[in-house]
mmCIF file as gemmi writes it, N, C-alpha and C atoms, coordinates in Angstrom:
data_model
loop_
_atom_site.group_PDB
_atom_site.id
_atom_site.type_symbol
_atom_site.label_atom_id
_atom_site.label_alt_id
_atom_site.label_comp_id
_atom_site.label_asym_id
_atom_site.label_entity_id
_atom_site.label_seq_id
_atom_site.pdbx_PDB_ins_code
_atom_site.Cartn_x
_atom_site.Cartn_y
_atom_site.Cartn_z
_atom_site.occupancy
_atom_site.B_iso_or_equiv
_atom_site.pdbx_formal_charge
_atom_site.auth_seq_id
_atom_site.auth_asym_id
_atom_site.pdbx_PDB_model_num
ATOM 1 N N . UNK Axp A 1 ? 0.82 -1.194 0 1 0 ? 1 A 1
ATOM 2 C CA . UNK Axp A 1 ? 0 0 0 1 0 ? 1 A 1
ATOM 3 C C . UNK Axp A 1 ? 0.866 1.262 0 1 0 ? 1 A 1
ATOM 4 N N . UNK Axp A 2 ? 1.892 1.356 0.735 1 0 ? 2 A 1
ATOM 5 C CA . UNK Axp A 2 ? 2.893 1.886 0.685 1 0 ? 2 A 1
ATOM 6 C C . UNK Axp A 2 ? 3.217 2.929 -0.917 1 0 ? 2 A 1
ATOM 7 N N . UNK Axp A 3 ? 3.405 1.561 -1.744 1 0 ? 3 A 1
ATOM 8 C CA . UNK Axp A 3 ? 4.644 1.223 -2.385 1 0 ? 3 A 1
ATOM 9 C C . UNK Axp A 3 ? 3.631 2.074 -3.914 1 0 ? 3 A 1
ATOM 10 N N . UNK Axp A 4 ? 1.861 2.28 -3.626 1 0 ? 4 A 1
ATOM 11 C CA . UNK Axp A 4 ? 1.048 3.191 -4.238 1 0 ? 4 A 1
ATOM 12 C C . UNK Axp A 4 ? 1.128 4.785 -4.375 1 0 ? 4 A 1
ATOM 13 N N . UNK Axp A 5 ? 1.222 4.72 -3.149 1 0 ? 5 A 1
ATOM 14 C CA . UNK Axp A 5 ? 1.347 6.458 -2.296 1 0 ? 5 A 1
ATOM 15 C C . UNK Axp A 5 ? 2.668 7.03 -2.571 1 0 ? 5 A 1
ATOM 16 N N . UNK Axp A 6 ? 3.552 6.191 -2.651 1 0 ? 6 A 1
ATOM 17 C CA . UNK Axp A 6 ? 4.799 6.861 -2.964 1 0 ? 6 A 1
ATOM 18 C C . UNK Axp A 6 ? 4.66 7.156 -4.642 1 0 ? 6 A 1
ATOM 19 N N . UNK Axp A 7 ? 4.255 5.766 -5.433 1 0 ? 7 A 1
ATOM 20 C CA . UNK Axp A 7 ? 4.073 5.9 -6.823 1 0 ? 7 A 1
ATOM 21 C C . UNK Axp A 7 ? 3.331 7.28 -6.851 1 0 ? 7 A 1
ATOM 22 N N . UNK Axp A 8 ? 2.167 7.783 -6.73 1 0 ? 8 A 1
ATOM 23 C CA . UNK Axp A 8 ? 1.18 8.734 -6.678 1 0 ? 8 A 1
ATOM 24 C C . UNK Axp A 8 ? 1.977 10.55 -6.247 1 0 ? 8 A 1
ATOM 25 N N . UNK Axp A 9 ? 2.313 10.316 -5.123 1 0 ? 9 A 1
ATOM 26 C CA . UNK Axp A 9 ? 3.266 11.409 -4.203 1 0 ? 9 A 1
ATOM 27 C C . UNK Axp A 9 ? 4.549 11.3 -5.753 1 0 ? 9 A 1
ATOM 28 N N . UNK Axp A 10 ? 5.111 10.998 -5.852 1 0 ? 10 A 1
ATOM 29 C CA . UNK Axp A 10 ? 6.118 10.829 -7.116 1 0 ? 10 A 1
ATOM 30 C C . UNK Axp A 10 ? 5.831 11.516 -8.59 1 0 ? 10 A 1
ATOM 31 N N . UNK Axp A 11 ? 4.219 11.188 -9.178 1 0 ? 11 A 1
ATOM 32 C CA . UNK Axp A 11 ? 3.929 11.362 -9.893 1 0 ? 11 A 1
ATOM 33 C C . UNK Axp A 11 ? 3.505 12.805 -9.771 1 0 ? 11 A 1
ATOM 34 N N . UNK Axp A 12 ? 2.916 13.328 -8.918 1 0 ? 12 A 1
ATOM 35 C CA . UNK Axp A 12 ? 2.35 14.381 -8.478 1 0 ? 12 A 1
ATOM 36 C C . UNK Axp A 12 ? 3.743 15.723 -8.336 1 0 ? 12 A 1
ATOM 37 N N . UNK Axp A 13 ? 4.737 14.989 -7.708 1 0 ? 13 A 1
ATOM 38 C CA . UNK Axp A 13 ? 6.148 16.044 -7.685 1 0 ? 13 A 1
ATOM 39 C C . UNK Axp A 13 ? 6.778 15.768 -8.786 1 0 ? 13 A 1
ATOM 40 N N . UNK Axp A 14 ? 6.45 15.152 -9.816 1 0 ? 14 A 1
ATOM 41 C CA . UNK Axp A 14 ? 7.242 15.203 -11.201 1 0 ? 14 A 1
ATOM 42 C C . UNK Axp A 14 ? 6.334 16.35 -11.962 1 0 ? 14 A 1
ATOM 43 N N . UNK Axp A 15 ? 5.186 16.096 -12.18 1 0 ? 15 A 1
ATOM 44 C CA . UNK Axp A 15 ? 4.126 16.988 -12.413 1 0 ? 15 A 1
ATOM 45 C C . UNK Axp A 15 ? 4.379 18.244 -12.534 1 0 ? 15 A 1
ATOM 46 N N . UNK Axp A 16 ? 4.904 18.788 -10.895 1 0 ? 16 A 1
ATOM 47 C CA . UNK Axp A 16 ? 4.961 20.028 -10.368 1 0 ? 16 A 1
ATOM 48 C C . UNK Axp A 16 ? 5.967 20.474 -11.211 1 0 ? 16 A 1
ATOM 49 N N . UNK Axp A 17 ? 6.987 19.563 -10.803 1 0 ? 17 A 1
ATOM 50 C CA . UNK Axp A 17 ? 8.575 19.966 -11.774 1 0 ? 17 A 1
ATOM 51 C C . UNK Axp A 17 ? 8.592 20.771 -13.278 1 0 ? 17 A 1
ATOM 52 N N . UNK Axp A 18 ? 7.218 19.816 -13.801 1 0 ? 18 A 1
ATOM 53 C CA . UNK Axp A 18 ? 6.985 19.879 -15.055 1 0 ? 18 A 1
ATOM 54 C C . UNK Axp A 18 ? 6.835 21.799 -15.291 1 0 ? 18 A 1
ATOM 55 N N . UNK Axp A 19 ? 5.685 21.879 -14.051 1 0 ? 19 A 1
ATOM 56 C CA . UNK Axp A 19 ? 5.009 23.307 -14.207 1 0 ? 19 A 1
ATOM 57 C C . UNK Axp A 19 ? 5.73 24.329 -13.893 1 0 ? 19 A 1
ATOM 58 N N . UNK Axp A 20 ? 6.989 23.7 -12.746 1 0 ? 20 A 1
ATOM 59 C CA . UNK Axp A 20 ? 7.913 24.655 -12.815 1 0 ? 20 A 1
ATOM 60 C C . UNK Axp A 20 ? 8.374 25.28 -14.054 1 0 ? 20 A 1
ATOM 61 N N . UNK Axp A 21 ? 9.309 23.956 -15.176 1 0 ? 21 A 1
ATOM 62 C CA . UNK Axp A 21 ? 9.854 24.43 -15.723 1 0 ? 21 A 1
ATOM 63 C C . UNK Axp A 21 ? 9.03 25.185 -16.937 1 0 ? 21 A 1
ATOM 64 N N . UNK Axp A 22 ? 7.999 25.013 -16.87 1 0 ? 22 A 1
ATOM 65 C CA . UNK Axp A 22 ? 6.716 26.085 -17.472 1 0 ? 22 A 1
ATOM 66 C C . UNK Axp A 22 ? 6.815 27.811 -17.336 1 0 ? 22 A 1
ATOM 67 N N . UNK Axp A 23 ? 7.106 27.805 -15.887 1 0 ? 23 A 1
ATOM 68 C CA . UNK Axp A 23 ? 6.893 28.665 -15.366 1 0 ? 23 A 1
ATOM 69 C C . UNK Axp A 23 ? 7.902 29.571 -15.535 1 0 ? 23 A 1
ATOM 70 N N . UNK Axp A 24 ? 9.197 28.814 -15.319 1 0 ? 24 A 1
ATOM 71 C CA . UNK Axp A 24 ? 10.769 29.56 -15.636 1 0 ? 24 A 1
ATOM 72 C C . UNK Axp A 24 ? 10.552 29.996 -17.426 1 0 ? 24 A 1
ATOM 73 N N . UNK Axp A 25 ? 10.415 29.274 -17.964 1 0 ? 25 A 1
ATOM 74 C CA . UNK Axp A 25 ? 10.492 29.32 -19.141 1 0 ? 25 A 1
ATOM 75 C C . UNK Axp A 25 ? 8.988 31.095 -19.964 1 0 ? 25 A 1
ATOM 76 N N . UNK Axp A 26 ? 8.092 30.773 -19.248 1 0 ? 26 A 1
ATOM 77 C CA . UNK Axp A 26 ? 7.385 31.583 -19.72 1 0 ? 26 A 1
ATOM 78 C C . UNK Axp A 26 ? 6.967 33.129 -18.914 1 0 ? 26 A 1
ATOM 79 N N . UNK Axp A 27 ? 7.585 32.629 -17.683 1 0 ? 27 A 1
ATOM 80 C CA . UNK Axp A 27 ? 7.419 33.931 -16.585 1 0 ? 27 A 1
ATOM 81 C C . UNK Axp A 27 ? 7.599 35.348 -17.3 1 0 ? 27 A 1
ATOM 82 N N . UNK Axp A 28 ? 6.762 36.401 -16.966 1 0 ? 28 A 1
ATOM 83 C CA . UNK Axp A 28 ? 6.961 37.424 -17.411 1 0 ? 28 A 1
ATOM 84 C C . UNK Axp A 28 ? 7.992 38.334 -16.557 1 0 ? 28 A 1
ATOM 85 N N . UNK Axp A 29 ? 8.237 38.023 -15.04 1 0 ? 29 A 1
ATOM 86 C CA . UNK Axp A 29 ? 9.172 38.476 -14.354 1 0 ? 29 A 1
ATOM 87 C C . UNK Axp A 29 ? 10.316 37.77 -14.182 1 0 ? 29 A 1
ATOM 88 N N . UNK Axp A 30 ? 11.398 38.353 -13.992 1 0 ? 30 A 1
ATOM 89 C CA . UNK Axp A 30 ? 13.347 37.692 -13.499 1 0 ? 30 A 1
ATOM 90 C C . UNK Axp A 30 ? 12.197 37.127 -11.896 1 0 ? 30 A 1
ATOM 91 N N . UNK Axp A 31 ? 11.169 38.056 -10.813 1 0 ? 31 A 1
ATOM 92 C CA . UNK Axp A 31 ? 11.007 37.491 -9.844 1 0 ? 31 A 1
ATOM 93 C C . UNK Axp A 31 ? 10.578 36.046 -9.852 1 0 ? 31 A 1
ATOM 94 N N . UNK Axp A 32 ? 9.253 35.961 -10.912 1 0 ? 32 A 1
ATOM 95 C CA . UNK Axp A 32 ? 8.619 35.126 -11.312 1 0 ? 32 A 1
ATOM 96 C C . UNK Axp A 32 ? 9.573 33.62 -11.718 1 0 ? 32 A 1
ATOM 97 N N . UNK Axp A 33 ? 10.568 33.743 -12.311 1 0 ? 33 A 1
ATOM 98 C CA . UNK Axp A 33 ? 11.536 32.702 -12.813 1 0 ? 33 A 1
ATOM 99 C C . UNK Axp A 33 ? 11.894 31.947 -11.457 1 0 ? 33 A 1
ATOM 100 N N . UNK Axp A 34 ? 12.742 33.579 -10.546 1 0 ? 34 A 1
ATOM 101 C CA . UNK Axp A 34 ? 13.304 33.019 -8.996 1 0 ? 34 A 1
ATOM 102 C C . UNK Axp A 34 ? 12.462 32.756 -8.132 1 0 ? 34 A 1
ATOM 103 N N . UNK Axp A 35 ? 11.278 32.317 -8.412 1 0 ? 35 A 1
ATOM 104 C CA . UNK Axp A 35 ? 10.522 31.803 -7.258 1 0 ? 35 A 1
ATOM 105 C C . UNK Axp A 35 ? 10.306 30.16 -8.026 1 0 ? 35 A 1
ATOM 106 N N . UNK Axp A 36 ? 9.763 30.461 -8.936 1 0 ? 36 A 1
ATOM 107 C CA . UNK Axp A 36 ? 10.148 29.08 -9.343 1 0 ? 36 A 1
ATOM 108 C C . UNK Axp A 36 ? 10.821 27.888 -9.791 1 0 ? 36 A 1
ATOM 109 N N . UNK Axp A 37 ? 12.57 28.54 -9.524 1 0 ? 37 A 1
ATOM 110 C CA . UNK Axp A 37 ? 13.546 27.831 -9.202 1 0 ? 37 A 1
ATOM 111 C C . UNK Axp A 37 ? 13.439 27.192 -7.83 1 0 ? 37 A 1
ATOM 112 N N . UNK Axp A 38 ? 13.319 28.224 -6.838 1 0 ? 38 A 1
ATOM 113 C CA . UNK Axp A 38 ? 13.094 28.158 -5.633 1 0 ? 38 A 1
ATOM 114 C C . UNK Axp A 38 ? 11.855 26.752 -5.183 1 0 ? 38 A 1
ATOM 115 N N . UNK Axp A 39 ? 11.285 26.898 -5.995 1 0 ? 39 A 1
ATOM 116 C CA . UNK Axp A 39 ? 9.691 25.831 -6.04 1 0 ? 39 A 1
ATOM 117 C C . UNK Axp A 39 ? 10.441 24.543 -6.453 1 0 ? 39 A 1
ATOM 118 N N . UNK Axp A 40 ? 11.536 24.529 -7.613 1 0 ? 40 A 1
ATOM 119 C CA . UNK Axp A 40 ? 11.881 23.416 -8.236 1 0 ? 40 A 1
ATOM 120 C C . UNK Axp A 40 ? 12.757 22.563 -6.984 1 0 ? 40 A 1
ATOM 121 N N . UNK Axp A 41 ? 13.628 24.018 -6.195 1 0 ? 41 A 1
ATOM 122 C CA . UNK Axp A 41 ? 14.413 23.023 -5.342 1 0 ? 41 A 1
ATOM 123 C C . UNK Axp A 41 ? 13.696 22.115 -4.557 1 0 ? 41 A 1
ATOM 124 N N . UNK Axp A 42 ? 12.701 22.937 -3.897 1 0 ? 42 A 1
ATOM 125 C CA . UNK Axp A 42 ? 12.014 22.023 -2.73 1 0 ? 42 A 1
ATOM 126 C C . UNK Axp A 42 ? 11.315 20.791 -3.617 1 0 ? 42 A 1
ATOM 127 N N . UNK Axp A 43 ? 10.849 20.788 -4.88 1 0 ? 43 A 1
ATOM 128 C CA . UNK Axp A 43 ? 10.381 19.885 -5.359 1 0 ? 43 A 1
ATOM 129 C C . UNK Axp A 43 ? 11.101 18.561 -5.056 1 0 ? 43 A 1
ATOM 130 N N . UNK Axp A 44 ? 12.718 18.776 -5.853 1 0 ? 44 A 1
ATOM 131 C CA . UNK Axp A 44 ? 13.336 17.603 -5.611 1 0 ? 44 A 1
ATOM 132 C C . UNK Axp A 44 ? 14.065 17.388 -4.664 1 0 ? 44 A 1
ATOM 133 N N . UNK Axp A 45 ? 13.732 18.133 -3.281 1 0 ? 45 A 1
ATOM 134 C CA . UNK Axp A 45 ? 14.103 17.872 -2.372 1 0 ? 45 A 1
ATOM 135 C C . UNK Axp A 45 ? 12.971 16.759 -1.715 1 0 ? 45 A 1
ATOM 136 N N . UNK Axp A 46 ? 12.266 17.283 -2.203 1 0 ? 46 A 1
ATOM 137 C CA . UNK Axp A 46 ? 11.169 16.388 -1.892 1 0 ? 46 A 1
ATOM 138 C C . UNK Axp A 46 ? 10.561 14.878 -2.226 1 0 ? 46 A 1
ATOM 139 N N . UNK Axp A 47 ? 11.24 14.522 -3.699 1 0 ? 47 A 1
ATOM 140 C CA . UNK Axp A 47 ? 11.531 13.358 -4.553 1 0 ? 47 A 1
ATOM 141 C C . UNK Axp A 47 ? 12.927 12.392 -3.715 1 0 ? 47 A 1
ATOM 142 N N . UNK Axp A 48 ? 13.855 13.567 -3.542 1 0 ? 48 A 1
ATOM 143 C CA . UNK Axp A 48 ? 14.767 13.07 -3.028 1 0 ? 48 A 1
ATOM 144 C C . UNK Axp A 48 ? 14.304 11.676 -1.697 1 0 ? 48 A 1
ATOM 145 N N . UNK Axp A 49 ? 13.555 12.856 -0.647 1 0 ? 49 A 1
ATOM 146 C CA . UNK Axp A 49 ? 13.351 12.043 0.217 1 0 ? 49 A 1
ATOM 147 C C . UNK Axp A 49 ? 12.012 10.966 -0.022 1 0 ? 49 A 1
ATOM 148 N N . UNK Axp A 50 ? 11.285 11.424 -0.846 1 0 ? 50 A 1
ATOM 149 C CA . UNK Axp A 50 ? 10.661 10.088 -1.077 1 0 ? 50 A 1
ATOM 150 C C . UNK Axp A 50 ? 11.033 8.924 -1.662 1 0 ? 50 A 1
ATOM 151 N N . UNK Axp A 51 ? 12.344 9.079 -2.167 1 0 ? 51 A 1
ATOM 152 C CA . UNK Axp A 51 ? 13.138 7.994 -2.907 1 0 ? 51 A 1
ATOM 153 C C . UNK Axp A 51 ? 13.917 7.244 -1.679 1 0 ? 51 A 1
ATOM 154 N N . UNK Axp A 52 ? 14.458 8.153 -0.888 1 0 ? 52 A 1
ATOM 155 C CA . UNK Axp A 52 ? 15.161 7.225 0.422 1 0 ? 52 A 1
ATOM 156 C C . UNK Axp A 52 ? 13.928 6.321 1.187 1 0 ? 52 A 1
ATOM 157 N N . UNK Axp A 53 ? 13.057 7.252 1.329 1 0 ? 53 A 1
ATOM 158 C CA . UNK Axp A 53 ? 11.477 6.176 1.8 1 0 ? 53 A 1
ATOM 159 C C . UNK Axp A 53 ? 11.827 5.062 1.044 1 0 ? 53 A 1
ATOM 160 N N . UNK Axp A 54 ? 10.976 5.135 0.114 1 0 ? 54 A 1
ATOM 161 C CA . UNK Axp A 54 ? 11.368 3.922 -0.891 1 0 ? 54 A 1
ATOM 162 C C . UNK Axp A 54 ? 12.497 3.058 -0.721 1 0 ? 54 A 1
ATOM 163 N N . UNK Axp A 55 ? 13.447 3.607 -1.004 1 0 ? 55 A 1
ATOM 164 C CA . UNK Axp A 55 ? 14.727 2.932 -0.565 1 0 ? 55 A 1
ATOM 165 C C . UNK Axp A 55 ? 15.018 2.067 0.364 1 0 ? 55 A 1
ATOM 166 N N . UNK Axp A 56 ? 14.242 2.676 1.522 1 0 ? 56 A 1
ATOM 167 C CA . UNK Axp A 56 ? 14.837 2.352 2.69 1 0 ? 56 A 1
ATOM 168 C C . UNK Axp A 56 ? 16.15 2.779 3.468 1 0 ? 56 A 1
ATOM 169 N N . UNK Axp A 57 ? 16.878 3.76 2.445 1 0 ? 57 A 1
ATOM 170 C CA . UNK Axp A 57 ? 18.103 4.232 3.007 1 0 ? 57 A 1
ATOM 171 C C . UNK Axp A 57 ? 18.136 5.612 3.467 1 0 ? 57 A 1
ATOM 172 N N . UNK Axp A 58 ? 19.53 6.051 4.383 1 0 ? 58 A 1
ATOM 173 C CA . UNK Axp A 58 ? 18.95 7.494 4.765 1 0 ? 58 A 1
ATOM 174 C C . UNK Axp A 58 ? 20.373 8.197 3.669 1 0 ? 58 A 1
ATOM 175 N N . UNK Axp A 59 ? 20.791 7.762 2.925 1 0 ? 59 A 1
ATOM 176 C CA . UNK Axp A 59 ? 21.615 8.716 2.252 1 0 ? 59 A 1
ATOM 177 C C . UNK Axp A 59 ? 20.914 9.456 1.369 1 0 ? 59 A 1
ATOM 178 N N . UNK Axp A 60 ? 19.516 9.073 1.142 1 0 ? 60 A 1
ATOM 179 C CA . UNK Axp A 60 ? 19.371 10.345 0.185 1 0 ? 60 A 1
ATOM 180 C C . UNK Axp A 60 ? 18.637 11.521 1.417 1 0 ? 60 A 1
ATOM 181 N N . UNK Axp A 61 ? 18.608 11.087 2.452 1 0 ? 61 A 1
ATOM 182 C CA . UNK Axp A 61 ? 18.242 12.466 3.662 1 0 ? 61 A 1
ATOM 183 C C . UNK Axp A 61 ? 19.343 13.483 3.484 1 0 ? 61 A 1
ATOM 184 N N . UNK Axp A 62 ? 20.305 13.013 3.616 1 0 ? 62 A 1
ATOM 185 C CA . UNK Axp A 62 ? 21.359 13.725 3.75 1 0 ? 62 A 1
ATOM 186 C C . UNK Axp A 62 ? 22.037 14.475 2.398 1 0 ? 62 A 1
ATOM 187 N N . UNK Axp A 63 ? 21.457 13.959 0.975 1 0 ? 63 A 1
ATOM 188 C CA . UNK Axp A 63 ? 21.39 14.529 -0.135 1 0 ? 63 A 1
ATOM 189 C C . UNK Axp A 63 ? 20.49 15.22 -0.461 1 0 ? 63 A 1
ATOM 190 N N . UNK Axp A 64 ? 19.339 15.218 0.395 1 0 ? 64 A 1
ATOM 191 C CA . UNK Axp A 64 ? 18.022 16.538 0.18 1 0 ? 64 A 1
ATOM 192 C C . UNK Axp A 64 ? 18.84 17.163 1.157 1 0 ? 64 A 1
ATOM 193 N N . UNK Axp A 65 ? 19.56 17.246 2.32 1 0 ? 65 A 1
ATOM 194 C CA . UNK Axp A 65 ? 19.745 18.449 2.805 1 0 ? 65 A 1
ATOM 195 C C . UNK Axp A 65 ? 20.98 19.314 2.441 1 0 ? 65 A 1
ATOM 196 N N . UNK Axp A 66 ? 21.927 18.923 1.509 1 0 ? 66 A 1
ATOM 197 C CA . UNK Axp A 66 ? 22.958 19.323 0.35 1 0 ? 66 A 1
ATOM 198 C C . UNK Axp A 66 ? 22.228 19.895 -0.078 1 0 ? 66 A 1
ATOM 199 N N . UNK Axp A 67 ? 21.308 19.652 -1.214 1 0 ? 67 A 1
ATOM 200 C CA . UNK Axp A 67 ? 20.207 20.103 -2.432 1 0 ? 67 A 1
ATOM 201 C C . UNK Axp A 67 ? 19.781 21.451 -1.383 1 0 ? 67 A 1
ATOM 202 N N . UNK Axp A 68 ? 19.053 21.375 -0.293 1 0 ? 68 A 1
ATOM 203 C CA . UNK Axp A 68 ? 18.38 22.43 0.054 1 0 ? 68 A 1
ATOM 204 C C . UNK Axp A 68 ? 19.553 23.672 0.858 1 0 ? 68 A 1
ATOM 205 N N . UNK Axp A 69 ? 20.496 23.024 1.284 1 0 ? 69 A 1
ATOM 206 C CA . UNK Axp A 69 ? 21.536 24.262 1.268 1 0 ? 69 A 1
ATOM 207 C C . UNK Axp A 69 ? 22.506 25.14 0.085 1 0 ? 69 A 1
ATOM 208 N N . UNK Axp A 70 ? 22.371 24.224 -0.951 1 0 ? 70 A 1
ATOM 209 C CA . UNK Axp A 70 ? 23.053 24.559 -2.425 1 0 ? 70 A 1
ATOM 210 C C . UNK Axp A 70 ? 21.592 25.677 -3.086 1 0 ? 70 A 1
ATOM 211 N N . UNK Axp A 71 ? 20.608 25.006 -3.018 1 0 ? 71 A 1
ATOM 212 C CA . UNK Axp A 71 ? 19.125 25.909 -3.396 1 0 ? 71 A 1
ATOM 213 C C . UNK Axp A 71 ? 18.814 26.958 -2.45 1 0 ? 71 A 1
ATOM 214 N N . UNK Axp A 72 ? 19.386 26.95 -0.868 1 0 ? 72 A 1
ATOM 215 C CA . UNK Axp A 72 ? 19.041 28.519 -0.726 1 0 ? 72 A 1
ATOM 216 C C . UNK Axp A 72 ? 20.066 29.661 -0.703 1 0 ? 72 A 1
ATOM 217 N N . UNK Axp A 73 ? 21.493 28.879 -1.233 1 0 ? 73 A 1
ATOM 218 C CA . UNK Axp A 73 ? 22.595 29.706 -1.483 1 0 ? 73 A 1
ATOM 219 C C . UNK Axp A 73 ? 22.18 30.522 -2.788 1 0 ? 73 A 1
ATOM 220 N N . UNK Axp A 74 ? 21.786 29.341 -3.792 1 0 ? 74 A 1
ATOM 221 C CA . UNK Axp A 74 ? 21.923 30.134 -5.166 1 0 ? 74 A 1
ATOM 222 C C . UNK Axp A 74 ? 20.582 30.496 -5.159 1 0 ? 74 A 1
ATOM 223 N N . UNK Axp A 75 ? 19.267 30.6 -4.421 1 0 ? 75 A 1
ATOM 224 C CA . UNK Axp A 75 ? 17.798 31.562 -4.509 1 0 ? 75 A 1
ATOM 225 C C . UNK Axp A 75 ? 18.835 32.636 -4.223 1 0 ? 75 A 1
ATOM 226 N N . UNK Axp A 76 ? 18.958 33.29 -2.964 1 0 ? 76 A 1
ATOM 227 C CA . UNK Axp A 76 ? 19.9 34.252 -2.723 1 0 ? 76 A 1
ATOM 228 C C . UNK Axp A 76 ? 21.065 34.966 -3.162 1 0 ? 76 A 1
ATOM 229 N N . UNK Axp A 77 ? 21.8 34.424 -3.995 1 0 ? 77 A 1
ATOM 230 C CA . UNK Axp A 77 ? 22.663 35.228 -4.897 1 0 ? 77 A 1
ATOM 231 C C . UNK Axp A 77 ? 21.803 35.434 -6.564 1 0 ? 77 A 1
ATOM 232 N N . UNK Axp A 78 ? 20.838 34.694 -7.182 1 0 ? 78 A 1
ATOM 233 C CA . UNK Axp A 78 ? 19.975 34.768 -8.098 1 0 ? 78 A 1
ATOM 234 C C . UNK Axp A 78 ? 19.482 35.972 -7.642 1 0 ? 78 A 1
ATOM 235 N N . UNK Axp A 79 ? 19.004 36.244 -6.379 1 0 ? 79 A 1
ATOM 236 C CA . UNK Axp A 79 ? 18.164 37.409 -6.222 1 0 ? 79 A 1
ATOM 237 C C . UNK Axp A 79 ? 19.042 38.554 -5.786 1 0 ? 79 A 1
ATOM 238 N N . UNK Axp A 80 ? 20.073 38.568 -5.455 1 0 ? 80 A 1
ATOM 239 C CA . UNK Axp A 80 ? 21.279 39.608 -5.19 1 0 ? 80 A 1
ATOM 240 C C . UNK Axp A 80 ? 21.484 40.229 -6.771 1 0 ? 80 A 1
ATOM 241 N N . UNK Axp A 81 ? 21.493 39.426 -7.682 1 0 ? 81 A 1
ATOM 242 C CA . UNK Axp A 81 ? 21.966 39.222 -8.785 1 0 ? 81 A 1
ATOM 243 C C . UNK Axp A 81 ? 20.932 40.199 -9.663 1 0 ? 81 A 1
ATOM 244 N N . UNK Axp A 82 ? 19.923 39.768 -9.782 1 0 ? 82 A 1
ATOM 245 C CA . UNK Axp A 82 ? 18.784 40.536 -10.132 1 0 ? 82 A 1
ATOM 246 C C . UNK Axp A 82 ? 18.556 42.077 -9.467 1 0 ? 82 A 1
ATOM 247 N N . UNK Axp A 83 ? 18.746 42.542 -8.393 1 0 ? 83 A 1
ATOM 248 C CA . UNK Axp A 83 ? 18.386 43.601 -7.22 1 0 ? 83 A 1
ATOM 249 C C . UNK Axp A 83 ? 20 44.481 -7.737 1 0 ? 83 A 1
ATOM 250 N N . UNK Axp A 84 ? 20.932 43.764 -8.132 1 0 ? 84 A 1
ATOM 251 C CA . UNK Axp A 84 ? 21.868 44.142 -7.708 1 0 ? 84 A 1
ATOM 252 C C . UNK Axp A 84 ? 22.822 44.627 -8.903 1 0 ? 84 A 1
ATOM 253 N N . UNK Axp A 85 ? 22.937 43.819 -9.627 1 0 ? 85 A 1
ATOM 254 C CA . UNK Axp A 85 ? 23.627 43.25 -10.926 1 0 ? 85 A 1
ATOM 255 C C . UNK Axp A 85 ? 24.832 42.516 -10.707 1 0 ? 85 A 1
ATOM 256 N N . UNK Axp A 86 ? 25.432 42.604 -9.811 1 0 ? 86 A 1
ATOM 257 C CA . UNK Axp A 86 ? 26.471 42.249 -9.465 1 0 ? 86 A 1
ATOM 258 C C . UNK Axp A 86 ? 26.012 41.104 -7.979 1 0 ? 86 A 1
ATOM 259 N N . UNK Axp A 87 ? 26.748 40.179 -8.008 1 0 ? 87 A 1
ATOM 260 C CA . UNK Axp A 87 ? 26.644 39.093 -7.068 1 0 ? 87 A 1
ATOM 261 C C . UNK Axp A 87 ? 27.701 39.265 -5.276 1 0 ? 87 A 1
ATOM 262 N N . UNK Axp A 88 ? 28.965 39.422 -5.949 1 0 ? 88 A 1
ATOM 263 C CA . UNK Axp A 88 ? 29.489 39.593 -4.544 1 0 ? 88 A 1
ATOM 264 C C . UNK Axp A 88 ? 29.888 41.77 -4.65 1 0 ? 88 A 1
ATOM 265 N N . UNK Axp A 89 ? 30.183 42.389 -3.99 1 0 ? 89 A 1
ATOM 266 C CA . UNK Axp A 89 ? 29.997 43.54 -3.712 1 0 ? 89 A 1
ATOM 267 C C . UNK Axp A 89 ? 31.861 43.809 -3.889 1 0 ? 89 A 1
């Protein structure tokens, strides 16, 4: 029963991914793009850990929490970047 919900939860965050890259691609704002990068990380942060479920292992825990410190470094210089033009000062 499990092994449904994850199929489903899976299908549903591939989905999203999909609309992300919809979204980057057609956004009328630079904000609009960086939020939905931002959307994409947590997405597959979120795949990530439903794959260790699955798995049964915890290394991909510890690879969603890489992914989500690498994704709020670069939301934050993306948006320095944009505000700013320049990244480091």
């Amino acid at each position: 029963m499990i092994e449904y919900a994850l199929y489903f939860t899976a299908g549903c965050y591939g989905i999203a991914l999909l609309l992300d890259l919809w979204r980057i691609g057609v956004g009328p704002d630079p904000a609009d793009r960086i939020l939905a990068l931002d959307t994409m990380v947590i997405n597959v942060i979120a795949l990530l850990v439903l794959y260790g479920v699955w798995r049964g292992t915890a290394i991909y825990f510890e690879a969603a929490m890489l992914v989500a410190m690498v994704g709020f470094v670069s939301t934050v210089a993306y948006c320095r970047f944009v505000l700013r033009g320049d990244i480091i000062e």
